[in-house]
N, C-alpha and C positions, 0 to 999 in steps of 0.2 A: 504494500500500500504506500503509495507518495506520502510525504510528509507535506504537511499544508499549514501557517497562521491564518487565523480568522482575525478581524475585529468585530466586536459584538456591542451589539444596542441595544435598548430598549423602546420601541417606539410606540407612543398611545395613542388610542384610538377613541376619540370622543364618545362617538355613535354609538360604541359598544359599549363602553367604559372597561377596555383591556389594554393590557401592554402588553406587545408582542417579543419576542426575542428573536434580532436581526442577526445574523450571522456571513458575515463578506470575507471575502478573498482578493487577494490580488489580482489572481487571473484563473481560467477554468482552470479546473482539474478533471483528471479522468473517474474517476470515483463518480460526481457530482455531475458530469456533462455541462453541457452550455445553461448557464442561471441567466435573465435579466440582472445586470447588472453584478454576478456573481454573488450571487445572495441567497441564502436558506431561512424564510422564516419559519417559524414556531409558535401558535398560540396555546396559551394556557387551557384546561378543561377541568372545571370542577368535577371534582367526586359525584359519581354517577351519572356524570354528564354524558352524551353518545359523543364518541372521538369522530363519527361520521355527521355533519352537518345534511339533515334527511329534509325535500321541502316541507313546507307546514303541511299537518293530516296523514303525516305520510309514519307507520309506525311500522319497527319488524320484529318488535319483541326482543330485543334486548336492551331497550333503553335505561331500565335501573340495575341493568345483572353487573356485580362488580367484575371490573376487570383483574384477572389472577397472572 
């Protein structure tokens, strides 16, 4: 695996009331492929929250199962 430095942000987001965690590179890496801007974000998910953003009404049955 390539060795890689990140610098890392925090950027917030009114709308939602989140901060996200920014993660950039100097330049691609092959791990990661071509990013805008060489960027990884990350949002936060509360505890039992679904890591998959579903539209509204849309349910599949595991929205409160904890994740192990």
């Amino acid at each position: 695996m390539e060795p890689v430095t990140y610098t890392m942000d925090l950027q917030h987001f009114a709308g939602v009331n989140e901060a996200h965690l920014v993660l950039r590179s100097d330049a691609q890496t092959e791990r990661e492929g071509p990013q805008e801007d060489n960027k990884q974000t990350y949002s936060p998910r509360a505890p039992g929250r679904s890591l998959i953003d579903n539209p509204p009404g849309i349910t599949t049955g595991f929205e409160n199962k904890p994740i192990r």
